[in-house]
C-alpha positions as CSV (number, residue, x, y, z in Angstrom):
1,X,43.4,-27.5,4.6
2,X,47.1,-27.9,4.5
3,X,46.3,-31.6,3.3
4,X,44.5,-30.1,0.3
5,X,47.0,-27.5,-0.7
6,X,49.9,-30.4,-0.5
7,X,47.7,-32.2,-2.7
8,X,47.1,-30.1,-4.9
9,X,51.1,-28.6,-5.2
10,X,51.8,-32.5,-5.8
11,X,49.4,-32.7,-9.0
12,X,52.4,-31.5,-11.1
13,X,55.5,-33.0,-9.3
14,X,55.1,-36.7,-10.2
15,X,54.7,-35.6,-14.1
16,X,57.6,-33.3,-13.9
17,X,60.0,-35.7,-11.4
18,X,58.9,-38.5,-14.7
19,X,60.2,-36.0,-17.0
20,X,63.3,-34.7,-14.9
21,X,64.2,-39.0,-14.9
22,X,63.8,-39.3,-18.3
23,X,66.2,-36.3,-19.3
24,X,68.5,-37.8,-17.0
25,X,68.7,-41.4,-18.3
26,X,69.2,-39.4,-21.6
27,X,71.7,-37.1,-20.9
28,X,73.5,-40.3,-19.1
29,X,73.1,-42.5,-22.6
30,X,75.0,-39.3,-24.8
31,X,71.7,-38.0,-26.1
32,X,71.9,-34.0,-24.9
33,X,69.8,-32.6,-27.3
34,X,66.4,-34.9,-26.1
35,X,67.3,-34.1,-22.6
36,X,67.0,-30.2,-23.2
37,X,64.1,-30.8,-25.0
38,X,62.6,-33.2,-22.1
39,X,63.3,-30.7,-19.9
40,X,61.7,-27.6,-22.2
41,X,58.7,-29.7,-22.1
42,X,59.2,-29.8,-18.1
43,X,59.5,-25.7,-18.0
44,X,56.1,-25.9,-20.4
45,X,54.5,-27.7,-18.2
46,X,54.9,-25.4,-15.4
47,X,54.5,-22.5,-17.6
48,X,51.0,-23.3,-18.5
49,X,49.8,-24.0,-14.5
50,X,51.8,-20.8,-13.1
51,X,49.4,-17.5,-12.8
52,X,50.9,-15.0,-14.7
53,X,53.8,-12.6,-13.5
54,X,56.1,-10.1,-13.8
55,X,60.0,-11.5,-13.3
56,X,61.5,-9.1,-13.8
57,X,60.8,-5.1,-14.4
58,X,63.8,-2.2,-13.9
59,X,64.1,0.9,-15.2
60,X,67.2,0.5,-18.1
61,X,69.7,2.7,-19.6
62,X,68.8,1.9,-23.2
63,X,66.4,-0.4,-24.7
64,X,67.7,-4.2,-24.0
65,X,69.0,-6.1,-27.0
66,X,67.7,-9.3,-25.7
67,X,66.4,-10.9,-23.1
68,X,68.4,-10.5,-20.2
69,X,70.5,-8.3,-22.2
70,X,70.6,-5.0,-20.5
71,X,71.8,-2.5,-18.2
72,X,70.0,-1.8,-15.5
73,X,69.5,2.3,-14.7
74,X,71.6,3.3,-11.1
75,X,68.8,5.2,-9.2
76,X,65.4,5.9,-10.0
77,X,65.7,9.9,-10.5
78,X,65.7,11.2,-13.6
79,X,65.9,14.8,-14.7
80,X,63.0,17.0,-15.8
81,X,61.7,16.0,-19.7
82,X,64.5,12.3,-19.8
83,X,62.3,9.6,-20.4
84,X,61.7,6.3,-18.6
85,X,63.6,3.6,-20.4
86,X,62.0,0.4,-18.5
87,X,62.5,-3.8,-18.8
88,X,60.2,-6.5,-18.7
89,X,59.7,-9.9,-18.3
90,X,56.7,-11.3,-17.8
91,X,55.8,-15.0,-17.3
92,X,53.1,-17.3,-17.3
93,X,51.0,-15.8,-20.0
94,X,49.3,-18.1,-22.5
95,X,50.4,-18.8,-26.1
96,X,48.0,-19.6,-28.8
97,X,48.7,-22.1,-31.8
98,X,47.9,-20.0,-35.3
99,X,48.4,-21.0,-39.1
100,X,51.5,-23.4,-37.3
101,X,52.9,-20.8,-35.3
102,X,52.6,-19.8,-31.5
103,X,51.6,-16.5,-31.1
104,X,51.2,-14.2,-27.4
105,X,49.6,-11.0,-27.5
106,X,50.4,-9.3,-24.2
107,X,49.5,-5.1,-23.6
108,X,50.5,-2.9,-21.4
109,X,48.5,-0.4,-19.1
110,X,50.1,2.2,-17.1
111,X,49.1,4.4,-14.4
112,X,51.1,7.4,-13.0
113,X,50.5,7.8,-9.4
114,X,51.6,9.6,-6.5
115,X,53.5,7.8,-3.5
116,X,49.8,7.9,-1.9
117,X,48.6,6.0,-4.8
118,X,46.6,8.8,-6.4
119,X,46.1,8.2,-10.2
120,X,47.7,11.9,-11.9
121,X,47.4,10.0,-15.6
122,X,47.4,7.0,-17.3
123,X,46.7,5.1,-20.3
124,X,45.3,1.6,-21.5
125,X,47.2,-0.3,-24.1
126,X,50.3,2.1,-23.6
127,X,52.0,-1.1,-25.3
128,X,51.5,-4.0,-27.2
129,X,53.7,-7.1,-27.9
130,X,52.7,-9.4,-30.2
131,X,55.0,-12.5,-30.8
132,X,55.3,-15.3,-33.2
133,X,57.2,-18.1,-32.8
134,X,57.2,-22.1,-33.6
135,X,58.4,-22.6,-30.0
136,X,56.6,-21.1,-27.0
137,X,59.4,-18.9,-25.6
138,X,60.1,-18.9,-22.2
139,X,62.9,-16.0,-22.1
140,X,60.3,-12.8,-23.4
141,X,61.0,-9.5,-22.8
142,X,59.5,-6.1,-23.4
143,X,61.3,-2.7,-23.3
144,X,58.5,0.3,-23.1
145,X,59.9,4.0,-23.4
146,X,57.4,6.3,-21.4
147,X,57.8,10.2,-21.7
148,X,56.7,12.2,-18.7
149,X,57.6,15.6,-19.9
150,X,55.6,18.1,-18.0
151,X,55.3,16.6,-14.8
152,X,56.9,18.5,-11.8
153,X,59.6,17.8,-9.7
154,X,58.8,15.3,-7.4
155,X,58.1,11.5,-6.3
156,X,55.6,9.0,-8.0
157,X,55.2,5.5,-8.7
158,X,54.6,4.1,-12.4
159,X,52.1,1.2,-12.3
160,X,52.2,-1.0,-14.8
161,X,49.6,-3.9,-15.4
162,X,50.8,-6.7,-18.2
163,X,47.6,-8.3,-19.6
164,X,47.5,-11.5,-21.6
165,X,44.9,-11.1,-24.3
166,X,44.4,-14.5,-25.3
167,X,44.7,-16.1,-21.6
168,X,43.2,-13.0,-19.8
169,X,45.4,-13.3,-17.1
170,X,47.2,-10.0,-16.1
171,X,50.2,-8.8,-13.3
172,X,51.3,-5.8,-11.8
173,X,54.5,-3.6,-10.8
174,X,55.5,-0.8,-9.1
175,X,58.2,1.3,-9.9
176,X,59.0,4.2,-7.9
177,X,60.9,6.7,-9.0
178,X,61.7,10.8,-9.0
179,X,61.8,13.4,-11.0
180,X,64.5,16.1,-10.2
């Protein structure tokens, strides 16, 4: 069994160690611009083998400008009828090539649950994030604004499932959090 799974983890090194030697004779003969894109093509490669997943989720003061460009909420309580103001990243979803364009279509499902994990409300396709690109980006990000107005003081836990609609993968995350 372990001989298997090392097998199978090495499937992708030798093509991605080739790669990783090429960028580095190029970056060593002056040529920095086919090393980064030697190396993109690394990052695609493991892109398109790794199951997809959220990186990164946090609740958020305001909607991000960017990716990576935001600040991230201190706590998780947040008065009666303030919103949820939340972050994403998700990775390893598929892109498709359309009318010479790479295109993603992820959408977002949410459930509202109690600590216990029972289900008070949700919604399918709470968001949707259609992108297109002549790259396949790497650094996506999503900023969803959920209103909970009406909900009682208290603790609960905001699941949220990422689906890739043309790979059909999907991920999950858990954010706890209070309302006062």
């Amino acid at each position: 069994m372990v001989l298997s799974l090392a097998l199978a983890g090495s499937a992708l090194a030798g093509p991605l160690q080739d790669k990783a030697g090429e960028a580095e004779t190029a970056l060593g003969a002056g040529k920095g611009v086919e090393a980064i894109d030697l190396m993109r093509q690394a990052l695609f490669d493991v892109w398109n083998e790794a199951p997809m997943a959220i990186q990164t989720a946090t609740y958020v003061t305001a909607p991000a400008d960017g990716y990576g460009i935001y600040t991230a909420r201190a706590g998780d309580s947040f008065a009666s009828g303030e919103p949820l103001l939340i972050y994403l990243e998700p990775v390893g979803f598929d892109w498709k090539q359309q009318d010479g364009l790479y295109n993603s279509l992820l959408t977002v499902d949410f459930d509202l649950t109690s600590p216990e994990g029972k289900v008070l409300a949700g919604q399918k396709g709470f968001g949707r994030f259609n992108f297109k690109s002549h790259v396949p980006n790497t650094e996506y990000m999503a900023n969803l604004t959920l209103n909970v107005s009406g909900a009682p003081a208290g603790d609960y836990v905001l699941v949220l499932t990422v689906n890739d609609e043309h790979g059909g993968g999907s991920a999950k995350v858990d954010l706890p959090f209070t309302i006062k």
